[in-house]
C-alpha angles and dihedrals in degrees: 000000000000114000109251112268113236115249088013122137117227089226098058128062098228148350090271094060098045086049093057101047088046088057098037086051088051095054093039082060092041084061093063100043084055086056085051112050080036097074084050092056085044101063106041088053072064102052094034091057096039096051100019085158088052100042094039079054098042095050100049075065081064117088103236086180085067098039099046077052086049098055091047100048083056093047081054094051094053085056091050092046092046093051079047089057098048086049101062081047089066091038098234110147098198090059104049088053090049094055094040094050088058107046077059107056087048086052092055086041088059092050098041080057103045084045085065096040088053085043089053088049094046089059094037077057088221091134110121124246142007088065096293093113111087123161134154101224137121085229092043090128083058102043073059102058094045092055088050090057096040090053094046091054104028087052099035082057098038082055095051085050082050092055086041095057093048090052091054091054091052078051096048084040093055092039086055084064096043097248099139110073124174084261091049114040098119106116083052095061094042093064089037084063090047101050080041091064088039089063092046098055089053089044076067103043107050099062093038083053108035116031101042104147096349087125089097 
């Protein structure tokens, strides 16, 4: 009888196979957040369409100093996943808790960021609904609907980092107890797929939000 193989699920032949329908699940899973943030996106090509003078004035309220830091301080935390990643490849345990630390610390940084950005909005009182929202403006109905959208999605996005960094913390807590070798990293390279796809969404959303009619 073969000696169990470590990190190796009963229900599948070998580590290959395991690899490849967790990535195939992850992906799967991918699909659907795409359909997701898609009806977002949706939405606001409609808006935007529908109200371009509302939407150009509502955006020049947003800080495009703090969201272009913000995008780079994403940009900064794939590099650091992917070394992660690359790391569990090699099997080397210390790494993969360094780069993971990290990713984590520039993940907490975002939403530090993004914290102060939603406080700024609060006191401008240029959050939507319940009477917060007061703005002297001719286009006033369509700045508001534009805050509605950016805090949907900004804050949609913002909750699926929170659940990224968590998961980085169950990895750095397995990799603690050696359980990631060069022959088992999988679970590493899942959530590196998933805080991949984060910093894509908000590759998207920082210039559809920000820099809406700052060419001139």
């Amino acid at each position: 009888m073969a000696e169990p193989v470590h990190g190796l699920a009963h229900h599948f032949e070998d580590m290959d196979q395991q690899r490849e329908s967790a990535t195939l699940g992850m992906w799967a899973f991918l699909v659907t957040e795409v359909l997701f943030f898609g009806g977002l996106f949706a939405a606001y090509t409609v808006y935007r369409t529908l109200y371009p003078a509302g939407f150009a004035e509502a955006s020049h309220h947003l800080d495009v100093t703090l969201g272009a830091i913000n995008t780079a301080v994403l940009i900064g935390s794939s590099l650091t996943m992917a070394l992660a990643v690359r790391e569990g490849q090699l099997g080397r345990k210390k790494g993969i808790i360094l780069f993971l630390v990290l990713t984590i610390l520039l993940g907490v940084a975002f939403l530090g960021i993004k914290g102060i950005e939603y406080s700024h909005k609060f006191h401008e009182h240029l959050f939507p609904g319940l009477g917060m929202f007061q703005v002297d403006s001719p286009v006033a109905s369509e700045m508001q609907l534009f805050f509605g959208l950016y805090f949907a999605m900004t804050g949609m996005h913002a909750f699926h980092m929170i659940i990224g960094v968590g998961l980085m913390v169950w990895l750095i807590v397995k990799a603690s107890r050696g359980r990631f070798t060069a022959e088992y990293y999988g679970p590493v390279e899942i959530v590196g797929l998933y805080w991949h796809f984060v910093d894509i969404v908000w590759i998207f959303l920082f210039p559809l939000l920000y820099l809406i009619g700052r060419h001139g």
